[in-house]
C-alpha positions, 0 to 999 in steps of 0.5 A: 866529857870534858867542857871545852875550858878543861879541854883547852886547858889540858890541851895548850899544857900539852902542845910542847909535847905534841910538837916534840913528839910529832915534829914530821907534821912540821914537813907538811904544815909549816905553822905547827908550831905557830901559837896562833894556829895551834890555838885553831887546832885544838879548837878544831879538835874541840869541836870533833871531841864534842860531836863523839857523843852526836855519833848516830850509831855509836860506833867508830870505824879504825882503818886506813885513809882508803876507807873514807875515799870508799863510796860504800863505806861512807854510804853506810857510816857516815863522816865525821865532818865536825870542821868540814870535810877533808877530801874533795872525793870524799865530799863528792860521795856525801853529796850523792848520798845525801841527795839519795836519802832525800829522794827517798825520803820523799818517795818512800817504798810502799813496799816497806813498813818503815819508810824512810821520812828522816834520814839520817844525816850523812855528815857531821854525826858519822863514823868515819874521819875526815875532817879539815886541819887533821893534826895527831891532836885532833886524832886523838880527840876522836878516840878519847872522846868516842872512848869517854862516851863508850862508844864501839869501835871496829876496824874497816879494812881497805879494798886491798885489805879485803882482797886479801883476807878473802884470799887467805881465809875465803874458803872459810867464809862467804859474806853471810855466813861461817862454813862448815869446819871454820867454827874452832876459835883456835883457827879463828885467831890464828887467821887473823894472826896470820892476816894482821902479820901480812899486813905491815902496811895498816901499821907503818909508813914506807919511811918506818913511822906508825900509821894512825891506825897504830895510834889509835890502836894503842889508845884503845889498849891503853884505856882498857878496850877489849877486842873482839874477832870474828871471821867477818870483823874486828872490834873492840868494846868497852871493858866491863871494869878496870878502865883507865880514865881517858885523857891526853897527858896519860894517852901521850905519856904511854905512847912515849913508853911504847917509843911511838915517837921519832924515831918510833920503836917499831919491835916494842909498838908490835910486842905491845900490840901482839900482846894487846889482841893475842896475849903473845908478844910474837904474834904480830912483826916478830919477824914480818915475813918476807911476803908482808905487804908493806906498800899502800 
């Protein structure tokens, strides 16, 4: 990894091209383009970067902001929480959890052969995002570094999400097992085809730009990350060789490519993503169809 001289360094010889190419962030943070808090961003990011390899399962869990407010998900993976958590509800779920695995640990099961006397912590090793003075750079810093450890990553579908794979694809699974007549991989892909072109939400904002999932998405892509379908998840592994070297002049310059800045090229970010999981440049948004949700 990186020490934190090269990666300041690469950084601040890149913040004239975050800035440009990620000028919507000026709409909610007037001191983006201030030297000084620019300085305390990439020290932030920093800070995630490093704490990638502290990651207590190894994994990274993609998705919408929904899953952080999601009281299951951060009770099973944890937060990131290298600067501070972000949302009061968020930090309000950690704090009962951790309350929990403490009273455990203190009365432990008798029942069980491996009590829990140090649990894990929930916050500062997790899997989720959230962190105080979240910019696109500070996103990035999470994927390159989970990336340059060789850590997993898999996708966390919201609530909303889930209700509607089970509505597409229910009749095939149930949440242990794979039912009779859904084994063909053929249907396994087309499922997941037929839910990621439903979903417009996981990919663009209402006003047309690319959520982060895009983002991080096409980092996974562009670093040489396989994905992995099941009828219970998405994932994405390491690739076995042929990796590009993860770093931020490479992540940003392919994202231009791709016409991931303002304003975005949504038919070439989709073609590439379509390609990238189903070696099919129509797979995903080409066209959405009308019944595509495309509100959070």
């Amino acid at each position: 990894m990186l020490c934190v001289q090269q990666f300041t360094n690469q950084l601040f010889g890149l913040k004239d091209q975050y800035q440009q190419d990620n000028a919507w962030v000026g709409n909610w943070h007037e001191s983006w383009k201030d030297e000084a808090i620019m300085t305390r961003f990439i020290g932030f990011a920093y800070n995630l970067y490093a704490a990638t390899a502290r990651n207590a399962l190894k994994l990274t869990v993609l998705g919408g902001t929904e899953i952080r407010l999601d009281h299951a998900y951060v009770r099973n993976f944890g937060v990131t929480a290298a600067n501070g958590i972000q949302e009061e509800e968020t930090e309000r779920w950690v704090r009962k959890e951790q309350e929990m695995r403490g009273w455990r640990a203190k009365n432990p099961d008798p029942r069980s052969r491996n009590p829990d006397r140090s649990p894990a912590s929930v916050i500062g090793s997790g899997s989720i995002l959230s962190e105080k003075g979240w910019t696109p750079i500070l996103n990035d810093s999470l994927i390159l570094g989970a990336i340059t450890a060789g850590q997993d990553f898999v996708l966390g579908l919201t609530s909303a999400e889930q209700a509607d794979w089970n509505v597409m694809n229910g009749a095939k699974v149930n949440r242990t097992s794979v039912l009779v007549g859904s084994f063909d991989n053929t249907a396994l892909i087309n499922a997941w085809k037929s839910f990621l072109n439903s979903q417009k939400r996981m990919f663009f904002f209402d006003w047309g730009g690319p959520r982060v999932f895009t983002r991080e998405l096409l980092g996974l892509h562009f670093f040489g990350y396989k994905p992995g379908f099941s009828w219970h998840q998405l994932g994405f592994h390491a690739g076995a060789g042929g990796r590009v070297p993860p770093d931020f002049r490479t992540y940003l310059q392919k994202l231009r490519d791709v016409g991931f800045h303002a304003p975005a090229n949504q038919a070439k970010i989709m073609e590439t993503i379509s390609m990238y999981l189903f070696n099919d440049r129509t797979a995903i948004g080409s066209p959405w169809p009308p019944t595509t949700k495309t509100a959070v």
